[in-house]
LOBA-755910 format. One record per residue: residue in three letters; y, x, z of N, C-alpha, C in turn. Coordinates in nm, 2 decimals. Each point is the difference from the previous one (the first is absolute). Example, Ala and Ser with C-alpha at 12.3 -4.5 7.8 and 13.67 -1.06 7.14 Angstrom:
% LOBA-755910
   aa  n.north  n.east    n.up  ca.north  ca.east   ca.up  c.north  c.east    c.up
  ALA    -0.57    1.32    0.78      0.12    -0.09    0.00     0.12    0.09    0.00
  SER     0.11   -0.04   -0.07      0.11     0.09    0.00     0.11   -0.08    0.08
//
This chain:
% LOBA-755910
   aa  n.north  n.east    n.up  ca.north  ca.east   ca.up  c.north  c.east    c.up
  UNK    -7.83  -15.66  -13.28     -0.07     0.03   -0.12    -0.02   -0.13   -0.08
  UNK     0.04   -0.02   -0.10     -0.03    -0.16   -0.12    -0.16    0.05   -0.02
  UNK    -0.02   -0.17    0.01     -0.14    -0.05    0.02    -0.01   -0.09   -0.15
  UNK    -0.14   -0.02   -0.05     -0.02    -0.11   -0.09    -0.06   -0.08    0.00
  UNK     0.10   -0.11    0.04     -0.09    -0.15    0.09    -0.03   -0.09   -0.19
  UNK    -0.10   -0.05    0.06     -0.08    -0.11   -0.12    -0.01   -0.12    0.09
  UNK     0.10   -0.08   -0.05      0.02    -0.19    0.08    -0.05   -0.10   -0.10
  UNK    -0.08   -0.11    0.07     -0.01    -0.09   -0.04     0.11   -0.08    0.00
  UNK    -0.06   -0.15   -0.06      0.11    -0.09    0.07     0.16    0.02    0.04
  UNK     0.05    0.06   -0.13      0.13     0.13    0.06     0.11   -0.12   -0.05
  UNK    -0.05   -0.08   -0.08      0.15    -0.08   -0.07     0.07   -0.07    0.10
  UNK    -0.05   -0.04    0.15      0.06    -0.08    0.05    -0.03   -0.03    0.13
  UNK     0.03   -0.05    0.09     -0.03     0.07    0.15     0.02    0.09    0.09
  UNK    -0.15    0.04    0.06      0.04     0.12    0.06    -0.05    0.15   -0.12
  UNK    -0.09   -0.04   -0.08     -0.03     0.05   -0.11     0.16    0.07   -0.04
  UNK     0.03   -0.09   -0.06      0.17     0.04   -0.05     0.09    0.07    0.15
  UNK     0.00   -0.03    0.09      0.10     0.07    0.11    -0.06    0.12   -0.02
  UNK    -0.13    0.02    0.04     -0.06     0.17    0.00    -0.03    0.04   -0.15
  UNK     0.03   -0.01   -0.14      0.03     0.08   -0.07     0.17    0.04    0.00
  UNK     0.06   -0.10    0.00      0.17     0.05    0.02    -0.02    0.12    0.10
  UNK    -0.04   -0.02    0.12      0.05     0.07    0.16    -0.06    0.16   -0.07
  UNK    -0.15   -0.03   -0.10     -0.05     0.14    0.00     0.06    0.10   -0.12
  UNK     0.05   -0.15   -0.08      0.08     0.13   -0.06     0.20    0.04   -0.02
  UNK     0.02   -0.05    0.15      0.12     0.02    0.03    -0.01    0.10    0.09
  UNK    -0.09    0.03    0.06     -0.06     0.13    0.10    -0.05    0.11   -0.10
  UNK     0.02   -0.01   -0.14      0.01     0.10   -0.09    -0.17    0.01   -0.05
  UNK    -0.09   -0.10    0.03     -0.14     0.01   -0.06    -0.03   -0.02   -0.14
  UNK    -0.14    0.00   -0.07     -0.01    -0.02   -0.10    -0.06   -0.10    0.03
  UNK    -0.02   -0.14   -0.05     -0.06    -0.10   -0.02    -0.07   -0.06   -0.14
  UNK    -0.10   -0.04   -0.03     -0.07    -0.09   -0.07    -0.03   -0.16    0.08
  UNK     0.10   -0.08   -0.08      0.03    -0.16    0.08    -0.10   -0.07   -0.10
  UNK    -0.09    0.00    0.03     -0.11    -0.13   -0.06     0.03   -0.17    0.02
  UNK    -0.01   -0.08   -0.06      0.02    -0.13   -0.01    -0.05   -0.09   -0.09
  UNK    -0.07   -0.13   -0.04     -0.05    -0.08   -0.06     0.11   -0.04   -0.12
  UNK     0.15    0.04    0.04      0.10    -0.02   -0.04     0.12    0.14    0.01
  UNK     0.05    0.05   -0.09      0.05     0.15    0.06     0.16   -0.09   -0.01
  UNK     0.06   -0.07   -0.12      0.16     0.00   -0.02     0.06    0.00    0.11
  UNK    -0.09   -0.08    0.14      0.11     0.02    0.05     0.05    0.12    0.08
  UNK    -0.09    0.09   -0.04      0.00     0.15    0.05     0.13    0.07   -0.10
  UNK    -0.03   -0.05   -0.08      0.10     0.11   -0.17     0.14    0.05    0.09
  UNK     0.10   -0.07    0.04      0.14     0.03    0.05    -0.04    0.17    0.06
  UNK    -0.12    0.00    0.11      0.01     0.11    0.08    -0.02    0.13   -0.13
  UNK    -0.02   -0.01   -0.13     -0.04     0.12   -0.05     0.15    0.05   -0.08
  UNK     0.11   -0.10    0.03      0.13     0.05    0.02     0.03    0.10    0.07
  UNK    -0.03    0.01    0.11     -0.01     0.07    0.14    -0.08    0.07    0.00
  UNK    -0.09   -0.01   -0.03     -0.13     0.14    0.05    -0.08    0.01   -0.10
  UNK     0.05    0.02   -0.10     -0.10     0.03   -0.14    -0.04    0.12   -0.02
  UNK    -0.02    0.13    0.11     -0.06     0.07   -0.03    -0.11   -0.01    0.11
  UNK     0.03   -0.10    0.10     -0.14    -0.02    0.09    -0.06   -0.11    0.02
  UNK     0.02   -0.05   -0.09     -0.08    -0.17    0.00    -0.06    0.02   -0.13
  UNK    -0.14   -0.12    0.02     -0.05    -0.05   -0.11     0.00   -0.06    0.03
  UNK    -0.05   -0.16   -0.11     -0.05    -0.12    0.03    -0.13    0.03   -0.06
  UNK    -0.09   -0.07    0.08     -0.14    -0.07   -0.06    -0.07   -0.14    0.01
  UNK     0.01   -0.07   -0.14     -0.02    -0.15    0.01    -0.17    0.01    0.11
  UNK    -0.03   -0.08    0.07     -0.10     0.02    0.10    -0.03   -0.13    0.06
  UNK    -0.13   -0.10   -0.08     -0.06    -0.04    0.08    -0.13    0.06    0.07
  UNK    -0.02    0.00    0.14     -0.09     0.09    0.10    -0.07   -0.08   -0.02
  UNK    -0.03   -0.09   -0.08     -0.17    -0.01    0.00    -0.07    0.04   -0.13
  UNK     0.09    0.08   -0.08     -0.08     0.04   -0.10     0.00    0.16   -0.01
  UNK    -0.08    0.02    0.03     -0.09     0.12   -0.02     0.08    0.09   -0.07
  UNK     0.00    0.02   -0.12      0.04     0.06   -0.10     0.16    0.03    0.03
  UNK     0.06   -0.14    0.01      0.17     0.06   -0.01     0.00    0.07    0.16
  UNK    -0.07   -0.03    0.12      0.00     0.08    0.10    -0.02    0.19   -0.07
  UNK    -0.12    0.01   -0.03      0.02     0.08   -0.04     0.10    0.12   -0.12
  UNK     0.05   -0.14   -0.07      0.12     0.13   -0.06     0.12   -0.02    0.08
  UNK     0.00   -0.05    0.10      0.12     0.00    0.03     0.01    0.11    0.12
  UNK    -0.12    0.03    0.03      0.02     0.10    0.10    -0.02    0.09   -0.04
  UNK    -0.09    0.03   -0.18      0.05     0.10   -0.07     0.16    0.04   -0.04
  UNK     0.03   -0.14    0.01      0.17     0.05   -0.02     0.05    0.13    0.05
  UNK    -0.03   -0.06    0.11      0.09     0.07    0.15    -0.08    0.16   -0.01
  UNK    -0.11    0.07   -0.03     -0.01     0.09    0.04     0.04    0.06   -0.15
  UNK     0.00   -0.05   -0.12      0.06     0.06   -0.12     0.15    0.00    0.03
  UNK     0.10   -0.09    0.06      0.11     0.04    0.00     0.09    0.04    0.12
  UNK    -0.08    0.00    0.08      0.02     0.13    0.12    -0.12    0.09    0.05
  UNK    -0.07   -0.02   -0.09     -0.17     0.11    0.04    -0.06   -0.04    0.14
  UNK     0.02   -0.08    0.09     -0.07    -0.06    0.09     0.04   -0.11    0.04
  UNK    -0.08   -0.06    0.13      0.07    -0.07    0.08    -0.03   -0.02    0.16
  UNK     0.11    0.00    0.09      0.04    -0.01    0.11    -0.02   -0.09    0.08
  UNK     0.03   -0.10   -0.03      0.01    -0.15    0.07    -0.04   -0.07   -0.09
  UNK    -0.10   -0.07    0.06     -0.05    -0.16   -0.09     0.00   -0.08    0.11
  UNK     0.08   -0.09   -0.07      0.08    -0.13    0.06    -0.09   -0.14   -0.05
  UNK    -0.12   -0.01    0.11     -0.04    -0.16   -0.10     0.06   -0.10    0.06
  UNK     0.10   -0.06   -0.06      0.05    -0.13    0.05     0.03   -0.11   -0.03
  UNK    -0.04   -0.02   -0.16     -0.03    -0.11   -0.08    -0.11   -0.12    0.06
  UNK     0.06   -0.11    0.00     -0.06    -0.10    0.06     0.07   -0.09   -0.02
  UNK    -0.13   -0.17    0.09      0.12    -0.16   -0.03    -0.10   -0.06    0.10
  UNK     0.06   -0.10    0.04     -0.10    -0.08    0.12     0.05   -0.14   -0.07
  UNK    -0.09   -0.08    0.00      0.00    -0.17   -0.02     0.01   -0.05    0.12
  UNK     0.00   -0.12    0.07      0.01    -0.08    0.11    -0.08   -0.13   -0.06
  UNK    -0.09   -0.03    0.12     -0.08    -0.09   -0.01    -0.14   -0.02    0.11
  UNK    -0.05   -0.08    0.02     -0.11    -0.01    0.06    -0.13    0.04   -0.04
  UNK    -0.11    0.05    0.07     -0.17     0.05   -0.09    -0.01   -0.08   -0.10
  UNK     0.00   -0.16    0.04     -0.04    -0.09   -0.01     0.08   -0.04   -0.14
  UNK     0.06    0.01   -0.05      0.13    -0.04   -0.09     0.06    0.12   -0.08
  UNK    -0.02    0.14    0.04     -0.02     0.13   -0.10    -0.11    0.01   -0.11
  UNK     0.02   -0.03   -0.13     -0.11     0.04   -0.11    -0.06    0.15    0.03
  UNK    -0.10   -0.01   -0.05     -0.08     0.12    0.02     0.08    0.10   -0.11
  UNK     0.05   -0.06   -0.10      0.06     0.05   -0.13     0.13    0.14    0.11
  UNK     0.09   -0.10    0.08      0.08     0.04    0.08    -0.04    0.08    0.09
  UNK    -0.12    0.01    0.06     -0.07     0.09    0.13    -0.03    0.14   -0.10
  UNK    -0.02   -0.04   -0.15     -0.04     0.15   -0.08     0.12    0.06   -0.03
  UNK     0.10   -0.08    0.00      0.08     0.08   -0.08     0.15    0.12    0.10
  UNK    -0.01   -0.11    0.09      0.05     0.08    0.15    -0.09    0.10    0.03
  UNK    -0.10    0.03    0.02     -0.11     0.11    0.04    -0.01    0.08   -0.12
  UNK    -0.03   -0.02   -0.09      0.03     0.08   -0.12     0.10    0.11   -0.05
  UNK     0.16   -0.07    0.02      0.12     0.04    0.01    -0.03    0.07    0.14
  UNK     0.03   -0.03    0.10      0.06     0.06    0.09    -0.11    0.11    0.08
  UNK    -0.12   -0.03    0.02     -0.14     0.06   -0.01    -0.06    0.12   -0.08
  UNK    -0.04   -0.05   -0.11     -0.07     0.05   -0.12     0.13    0.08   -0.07
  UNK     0.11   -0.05    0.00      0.08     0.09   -0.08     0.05    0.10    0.11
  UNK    -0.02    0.00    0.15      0.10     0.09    0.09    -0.17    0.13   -0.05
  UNK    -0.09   -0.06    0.01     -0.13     0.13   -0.03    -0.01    0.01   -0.15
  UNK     0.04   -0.02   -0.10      0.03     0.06   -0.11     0.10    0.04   -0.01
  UNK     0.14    0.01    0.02      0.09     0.12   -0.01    -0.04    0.11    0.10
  UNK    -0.08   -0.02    0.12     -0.03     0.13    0.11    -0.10    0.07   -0.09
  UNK    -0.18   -0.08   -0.07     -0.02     0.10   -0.03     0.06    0.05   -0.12
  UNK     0.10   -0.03   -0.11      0.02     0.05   -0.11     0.15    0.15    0.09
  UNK     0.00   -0.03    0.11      0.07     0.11    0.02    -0.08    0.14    0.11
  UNK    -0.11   -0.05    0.03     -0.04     0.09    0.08    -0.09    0.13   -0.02
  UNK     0.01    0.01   -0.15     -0.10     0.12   -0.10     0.14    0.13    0.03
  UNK     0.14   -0.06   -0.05      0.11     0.07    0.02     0.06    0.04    0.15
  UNK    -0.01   -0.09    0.10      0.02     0.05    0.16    -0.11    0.12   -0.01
  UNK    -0.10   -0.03   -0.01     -0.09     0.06    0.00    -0.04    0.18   -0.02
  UNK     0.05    0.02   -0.15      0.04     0.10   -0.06     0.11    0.05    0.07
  UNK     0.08   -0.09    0.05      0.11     0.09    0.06    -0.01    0.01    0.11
  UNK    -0.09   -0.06    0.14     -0.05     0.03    0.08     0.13   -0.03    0.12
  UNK     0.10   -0.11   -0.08      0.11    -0.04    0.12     0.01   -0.12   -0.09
  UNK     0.11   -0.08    0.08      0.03    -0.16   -0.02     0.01   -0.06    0.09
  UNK     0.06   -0.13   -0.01      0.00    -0.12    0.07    -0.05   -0.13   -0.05
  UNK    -0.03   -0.04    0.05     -0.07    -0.18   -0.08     0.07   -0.10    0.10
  UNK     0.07   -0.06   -0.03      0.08    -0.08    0.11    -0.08   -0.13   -0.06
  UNK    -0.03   -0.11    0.10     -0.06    -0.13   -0.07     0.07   -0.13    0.10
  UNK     0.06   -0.07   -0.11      0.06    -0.16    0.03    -0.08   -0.04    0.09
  UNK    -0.03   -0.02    0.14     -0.08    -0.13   -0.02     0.12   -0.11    0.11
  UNK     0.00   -0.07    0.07      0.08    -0.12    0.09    -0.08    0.02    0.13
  UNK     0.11   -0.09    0.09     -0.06    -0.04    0.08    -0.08   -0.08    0.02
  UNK    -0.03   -0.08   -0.16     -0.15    -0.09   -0.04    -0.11    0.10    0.00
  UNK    -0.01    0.14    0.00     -0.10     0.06   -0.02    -0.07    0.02    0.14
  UNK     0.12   -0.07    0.15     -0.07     0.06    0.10    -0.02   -0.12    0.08
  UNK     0.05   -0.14   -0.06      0.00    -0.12    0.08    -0.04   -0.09   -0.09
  UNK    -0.09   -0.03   -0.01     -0.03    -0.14   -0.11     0.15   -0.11    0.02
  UNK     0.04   -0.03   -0.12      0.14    -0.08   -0.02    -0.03   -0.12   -0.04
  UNK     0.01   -0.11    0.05     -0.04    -0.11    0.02     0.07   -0.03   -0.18
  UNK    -0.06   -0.11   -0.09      0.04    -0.02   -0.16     0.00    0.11   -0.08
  UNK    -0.03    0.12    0.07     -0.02     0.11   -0.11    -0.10    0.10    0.04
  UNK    -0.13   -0.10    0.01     -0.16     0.06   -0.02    -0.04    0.14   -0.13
  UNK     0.06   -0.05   -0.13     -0.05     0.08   -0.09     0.10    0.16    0.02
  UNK     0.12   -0.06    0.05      0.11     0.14   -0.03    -0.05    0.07    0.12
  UNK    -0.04   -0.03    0.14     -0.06     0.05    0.08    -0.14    0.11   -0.02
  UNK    -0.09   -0.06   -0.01     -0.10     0.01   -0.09    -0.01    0.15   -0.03
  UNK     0.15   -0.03   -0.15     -0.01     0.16   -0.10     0.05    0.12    0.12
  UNK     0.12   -0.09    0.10      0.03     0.10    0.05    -0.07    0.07    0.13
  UNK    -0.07   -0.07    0.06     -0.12     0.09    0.06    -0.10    0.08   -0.02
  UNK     0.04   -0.05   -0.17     -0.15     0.07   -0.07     0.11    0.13    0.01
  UNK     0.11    0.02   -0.04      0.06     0.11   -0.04     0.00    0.08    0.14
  UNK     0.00   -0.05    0.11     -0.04     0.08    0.16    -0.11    0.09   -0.02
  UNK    -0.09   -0.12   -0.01     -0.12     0.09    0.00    -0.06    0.07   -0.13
  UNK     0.07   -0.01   -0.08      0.02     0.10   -0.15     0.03    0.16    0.07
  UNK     0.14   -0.06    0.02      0.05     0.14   -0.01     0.00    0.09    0.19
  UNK    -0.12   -0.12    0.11      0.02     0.13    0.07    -0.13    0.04   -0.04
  UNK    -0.08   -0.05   -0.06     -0.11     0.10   -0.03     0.03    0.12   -0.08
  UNK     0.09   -0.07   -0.14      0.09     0.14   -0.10     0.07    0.07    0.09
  UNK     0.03    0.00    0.16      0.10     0.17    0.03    -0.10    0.06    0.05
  UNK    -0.14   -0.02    0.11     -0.09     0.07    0.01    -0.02    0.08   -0.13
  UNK    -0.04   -0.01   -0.13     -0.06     0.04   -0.12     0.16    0.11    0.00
  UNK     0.12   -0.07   -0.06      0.10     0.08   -0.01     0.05    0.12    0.11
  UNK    -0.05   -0.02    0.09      0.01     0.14    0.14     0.00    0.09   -0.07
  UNK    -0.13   -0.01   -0.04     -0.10     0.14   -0.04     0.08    0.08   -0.11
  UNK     0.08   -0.06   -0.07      0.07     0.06   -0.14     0.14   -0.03    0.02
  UNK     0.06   -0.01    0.13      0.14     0.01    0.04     0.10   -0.08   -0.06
  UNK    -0.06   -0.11   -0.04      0.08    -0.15   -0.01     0.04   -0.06    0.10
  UNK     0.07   -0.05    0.03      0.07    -0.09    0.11    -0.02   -0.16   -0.07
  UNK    -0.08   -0.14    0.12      0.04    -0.09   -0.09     0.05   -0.09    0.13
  UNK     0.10   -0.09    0.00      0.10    -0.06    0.09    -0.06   -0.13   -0.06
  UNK    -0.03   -0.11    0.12      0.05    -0.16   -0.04     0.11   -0.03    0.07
  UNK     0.06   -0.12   -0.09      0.14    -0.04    0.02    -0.03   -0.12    0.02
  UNK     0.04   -0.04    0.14     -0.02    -0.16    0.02     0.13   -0.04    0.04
  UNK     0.10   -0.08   -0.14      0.09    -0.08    0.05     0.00   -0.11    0.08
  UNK     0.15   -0.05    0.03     -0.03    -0.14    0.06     0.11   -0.05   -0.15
  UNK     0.07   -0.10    0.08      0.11    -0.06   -0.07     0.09    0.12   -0.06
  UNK     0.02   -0.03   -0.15      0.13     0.06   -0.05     0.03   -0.07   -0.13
  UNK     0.15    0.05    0.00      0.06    -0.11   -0.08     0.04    0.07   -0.17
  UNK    -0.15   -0.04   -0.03     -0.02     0.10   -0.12     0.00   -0.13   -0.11
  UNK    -0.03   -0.14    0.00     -0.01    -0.11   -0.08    -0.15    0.02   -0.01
  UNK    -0.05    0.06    0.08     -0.15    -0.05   -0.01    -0.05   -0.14    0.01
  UNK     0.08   -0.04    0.12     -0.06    -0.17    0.02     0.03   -0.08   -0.09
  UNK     0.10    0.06   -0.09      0.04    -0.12   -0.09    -0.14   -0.03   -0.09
  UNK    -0.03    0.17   -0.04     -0.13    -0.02   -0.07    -0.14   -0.01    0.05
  UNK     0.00   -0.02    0.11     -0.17    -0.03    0.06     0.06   -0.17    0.03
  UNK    -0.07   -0.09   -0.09      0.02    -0.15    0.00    -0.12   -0.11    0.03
  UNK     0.07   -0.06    0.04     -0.14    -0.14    0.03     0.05   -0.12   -0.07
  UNK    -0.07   -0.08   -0.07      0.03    -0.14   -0.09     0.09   -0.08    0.10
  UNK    -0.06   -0.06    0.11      0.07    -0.07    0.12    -0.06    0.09    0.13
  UNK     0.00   -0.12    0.11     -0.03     0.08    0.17    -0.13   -0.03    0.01
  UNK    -0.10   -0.04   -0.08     -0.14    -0.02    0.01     0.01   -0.15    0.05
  UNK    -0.14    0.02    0.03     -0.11    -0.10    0.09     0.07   -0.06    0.11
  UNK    -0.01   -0.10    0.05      0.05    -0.03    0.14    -0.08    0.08    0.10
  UNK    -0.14    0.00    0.01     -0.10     0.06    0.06     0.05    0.16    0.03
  UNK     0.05    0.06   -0.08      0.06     0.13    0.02     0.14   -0.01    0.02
  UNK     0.04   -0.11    0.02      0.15     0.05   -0.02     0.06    0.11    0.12
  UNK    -0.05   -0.01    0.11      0.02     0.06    0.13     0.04    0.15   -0.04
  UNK    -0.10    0.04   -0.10     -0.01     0.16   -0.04     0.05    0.03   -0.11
  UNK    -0.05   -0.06   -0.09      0.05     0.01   -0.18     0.15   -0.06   -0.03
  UNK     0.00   -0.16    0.05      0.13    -0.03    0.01     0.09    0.11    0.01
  UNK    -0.02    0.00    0.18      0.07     0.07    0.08     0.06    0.15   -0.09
  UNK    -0.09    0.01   -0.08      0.01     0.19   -0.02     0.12   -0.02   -0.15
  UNK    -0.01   -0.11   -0.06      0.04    -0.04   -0.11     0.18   -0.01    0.01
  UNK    -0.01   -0.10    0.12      0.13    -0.04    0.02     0.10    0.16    0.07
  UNK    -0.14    0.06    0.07      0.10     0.12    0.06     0.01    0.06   -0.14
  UNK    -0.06    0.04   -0.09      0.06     0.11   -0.08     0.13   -0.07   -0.07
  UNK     0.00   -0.11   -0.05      0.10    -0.08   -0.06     0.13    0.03    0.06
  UNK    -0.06   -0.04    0.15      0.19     0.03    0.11     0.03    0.14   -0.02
  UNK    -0.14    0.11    0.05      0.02     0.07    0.04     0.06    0.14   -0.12
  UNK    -0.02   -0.06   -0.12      0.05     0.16   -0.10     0.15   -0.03   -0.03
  UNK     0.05    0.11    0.00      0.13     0.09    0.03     0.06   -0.01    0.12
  UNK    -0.11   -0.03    0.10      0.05     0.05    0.14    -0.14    0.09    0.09
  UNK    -0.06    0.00   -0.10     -0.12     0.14    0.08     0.07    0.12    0.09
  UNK    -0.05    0.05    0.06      0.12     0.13    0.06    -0.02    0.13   -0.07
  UNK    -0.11    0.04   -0.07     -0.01     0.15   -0.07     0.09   -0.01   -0.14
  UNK     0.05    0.10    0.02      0.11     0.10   -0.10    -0.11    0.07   -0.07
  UNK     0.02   -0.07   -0.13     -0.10     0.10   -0.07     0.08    0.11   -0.04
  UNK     0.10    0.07   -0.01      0.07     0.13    0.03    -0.04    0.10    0.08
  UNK    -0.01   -0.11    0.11     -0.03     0.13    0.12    -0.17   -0.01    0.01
  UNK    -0.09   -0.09   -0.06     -0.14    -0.01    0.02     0.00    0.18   -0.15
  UNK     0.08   -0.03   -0.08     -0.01     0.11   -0.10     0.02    0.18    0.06
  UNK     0.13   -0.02    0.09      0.01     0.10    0.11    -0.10    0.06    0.08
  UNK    -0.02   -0.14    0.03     -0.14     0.06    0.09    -0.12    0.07   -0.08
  UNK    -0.04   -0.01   -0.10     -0.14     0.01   -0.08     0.08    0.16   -0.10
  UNK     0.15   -0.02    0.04     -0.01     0.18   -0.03    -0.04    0.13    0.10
  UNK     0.05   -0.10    0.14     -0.02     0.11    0.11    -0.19   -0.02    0.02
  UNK     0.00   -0.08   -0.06     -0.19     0.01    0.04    -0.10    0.10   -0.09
  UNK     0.07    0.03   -0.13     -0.06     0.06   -0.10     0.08    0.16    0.02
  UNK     0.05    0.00    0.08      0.02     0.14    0.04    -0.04    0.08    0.14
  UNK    -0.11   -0.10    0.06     -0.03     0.04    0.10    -0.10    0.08   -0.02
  UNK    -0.05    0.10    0.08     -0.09     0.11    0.05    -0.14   -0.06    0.04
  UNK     0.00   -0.12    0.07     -0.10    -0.09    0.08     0.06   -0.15   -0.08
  UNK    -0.02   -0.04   -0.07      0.06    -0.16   -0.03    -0.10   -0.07    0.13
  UNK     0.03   -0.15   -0.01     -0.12    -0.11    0.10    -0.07   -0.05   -0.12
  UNK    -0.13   -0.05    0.01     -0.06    -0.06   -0.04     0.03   -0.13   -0.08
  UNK     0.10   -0.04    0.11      0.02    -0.17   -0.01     0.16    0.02    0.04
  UNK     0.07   -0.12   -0.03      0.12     0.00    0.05     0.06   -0.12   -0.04
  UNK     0.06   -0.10    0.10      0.05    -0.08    0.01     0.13   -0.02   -0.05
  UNK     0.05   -0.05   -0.07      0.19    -0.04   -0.06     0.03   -0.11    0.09
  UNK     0.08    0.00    0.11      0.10    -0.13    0.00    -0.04    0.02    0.12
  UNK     0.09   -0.08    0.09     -0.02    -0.05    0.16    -0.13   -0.11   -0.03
  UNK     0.02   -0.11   -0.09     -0.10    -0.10    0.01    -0.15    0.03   -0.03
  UNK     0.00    0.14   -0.09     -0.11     0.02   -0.01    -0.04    0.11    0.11
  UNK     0.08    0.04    0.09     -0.07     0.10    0.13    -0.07   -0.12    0.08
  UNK     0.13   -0.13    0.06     -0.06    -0.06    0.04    -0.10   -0.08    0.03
  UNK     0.00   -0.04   -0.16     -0.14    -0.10   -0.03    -0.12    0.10   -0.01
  UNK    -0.04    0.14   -0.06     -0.10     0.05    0.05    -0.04    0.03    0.13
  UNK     0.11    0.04    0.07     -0.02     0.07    0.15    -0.06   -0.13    0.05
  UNK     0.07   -0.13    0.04     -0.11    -0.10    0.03    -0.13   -0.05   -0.07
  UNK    -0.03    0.04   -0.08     -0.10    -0.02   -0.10    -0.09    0.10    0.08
  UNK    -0.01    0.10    0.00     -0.06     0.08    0.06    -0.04   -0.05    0.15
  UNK     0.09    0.01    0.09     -0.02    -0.02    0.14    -0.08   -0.11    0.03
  UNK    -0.02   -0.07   -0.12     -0.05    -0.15    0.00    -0.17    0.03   -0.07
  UNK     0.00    0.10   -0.05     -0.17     0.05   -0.05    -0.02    0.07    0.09
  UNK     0.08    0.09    0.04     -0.11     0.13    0.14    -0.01   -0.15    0.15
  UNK     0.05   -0.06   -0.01      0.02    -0.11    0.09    -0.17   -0.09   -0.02
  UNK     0.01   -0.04   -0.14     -0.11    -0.02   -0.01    -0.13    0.02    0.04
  UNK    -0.03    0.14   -0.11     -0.06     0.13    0.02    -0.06    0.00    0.12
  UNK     0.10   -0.01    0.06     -0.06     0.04    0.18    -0.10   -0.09    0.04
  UNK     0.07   -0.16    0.01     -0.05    -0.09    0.04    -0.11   -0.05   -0.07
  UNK    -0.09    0.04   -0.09     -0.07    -0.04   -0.08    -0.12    0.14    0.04
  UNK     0.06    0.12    0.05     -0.05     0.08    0.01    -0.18    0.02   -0.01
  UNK    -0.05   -0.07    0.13     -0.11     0.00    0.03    -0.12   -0.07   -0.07
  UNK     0.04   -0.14   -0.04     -0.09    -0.02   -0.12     0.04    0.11   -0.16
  UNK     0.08    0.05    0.00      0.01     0.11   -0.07    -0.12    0.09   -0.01
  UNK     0.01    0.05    0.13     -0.10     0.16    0.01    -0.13   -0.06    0.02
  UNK     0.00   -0.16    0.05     -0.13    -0.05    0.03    -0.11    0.05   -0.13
  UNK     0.07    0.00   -0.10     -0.10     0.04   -0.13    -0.05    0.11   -0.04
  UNK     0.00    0.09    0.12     -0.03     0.13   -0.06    -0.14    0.03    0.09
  UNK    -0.09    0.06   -0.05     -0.15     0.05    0.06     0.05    0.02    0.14
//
């Protein structure tokens, strides 16, 4: 059965792999972007199920017509896709505060203004999906990228509090924690130089890997788009869900290393209770 997904961040990325994938699987889509041209070619191709909507997610307003779009020109919507976002690289210490607002703002504040300008409509229709971007920075603090971290934990605990609320009115909402993919993101999450000598260990370090490391990440954003079809058609979706080997493996140790903790810290733990 064709669904009507509403994407952020659609021009380019994984944004762009999962509007192509959703509407080559025969969906309707509304592709939001700060920038739409480079969307135009696809309305060659699917001009009776695409819109564009120019969309920056931190303003209120175009959030709101653009999600008016979607239900004036398919009468609802199915999937909301927030995945609009940008990370900078840099140290606390050497990040403008200018830069700490504007990463949390975007990636933060705009992933909870497109949710609530969509969730009066799930609502009414009493089904949906809310799928939400966040990384594997949302579940491991990333050494040089304090602020992108930051928005994206906020978006954890955003949105597991929003699926409790969404149970009740038979929304589904999924986080997506990538790892590496080779989407040209790193090109655009930049640092001036490798910092401080004092950090270089971490910041450096993180700096020089993204430099080496983009267009050899291991996730296919094709098949990350694949995936996020078979997820929006499940019966039971997860909660959470990890993209990539790198990101299974760097959480699963991330974890094993807090219940590890946890344990051992245990007793002055409970020591504080009556």
């Amino acid at each position: 059965m064709p669904k009507t997904w509403f994407i952020s961040g659609s021009s380019r990325g994984l944004g762009r792999a999962i509007t192509e994938a959703a509407l080559a699987a025969g969906n309707r889509v509304v592709a939001s972007a700060r920038d739409t041209k480079p969307l135009e070619p696809l309305l060659d191709r699917f001009a009776d199920s695409l819109r564009l909507a120019a969309l920056d997610v931190s303003d209120e307003a175009a959030a709101q017509a653009a999600i008016d779009l979607a239900v004036t020109a398919f009468g609802g919507i199915d999937v909301v896709v927030n995945n609009a976002g940008f990370g900078e690289l840099g140290s606390v210490e050497d990040t403008s505060l200018d830069s700490f607002r504007q990463q949390i703002e975007v990636n933060l504040i705009g992933t909870i203004i497109v949710t609530k300008a969509a969730i009066p409509v799930l609502r009414r229709q009493r089904r949906g999906h809310i799928v939400q971007f966040s990384s594997v920075g949302g579940r491991i603090g990333a050494p040089a990228r304090a602020a992108y971290s930051a928005a994206k934990w906020g978006i954890e605990g955003f949105s597991e509090s929003l699926a409790r609320e969404m149970a009740l009115i038979g929304v589904h909402v999924t986080i997506v924690e990538p790892g590496g993919f080779r989407t040209g993101f790193a090109q655009s999450a930049h640092a001036t130089d490798e910092g401080r000598a004092e950090y270089d260990a971490v910041v450096g370090a993180a700096v020089r890997m993204q430099r080496d490391y983009d267009s050899r990440q291991p996730g296919d954003p094709a098949k990350a788009a694949t995936a996020l079809l078979k997820l929006v058609e499940m019966d039971r979706p997860p909660l959470r869900i990890a993209l990539g080997s790198d990101a299974v493996n760097a959480i699963a140790t991330a974890d094993r290393q807090r219940l590890d903790e946890l344990e051992r810290w245990r007793a002055l733990s409970v020591s504080t209770d009556y």
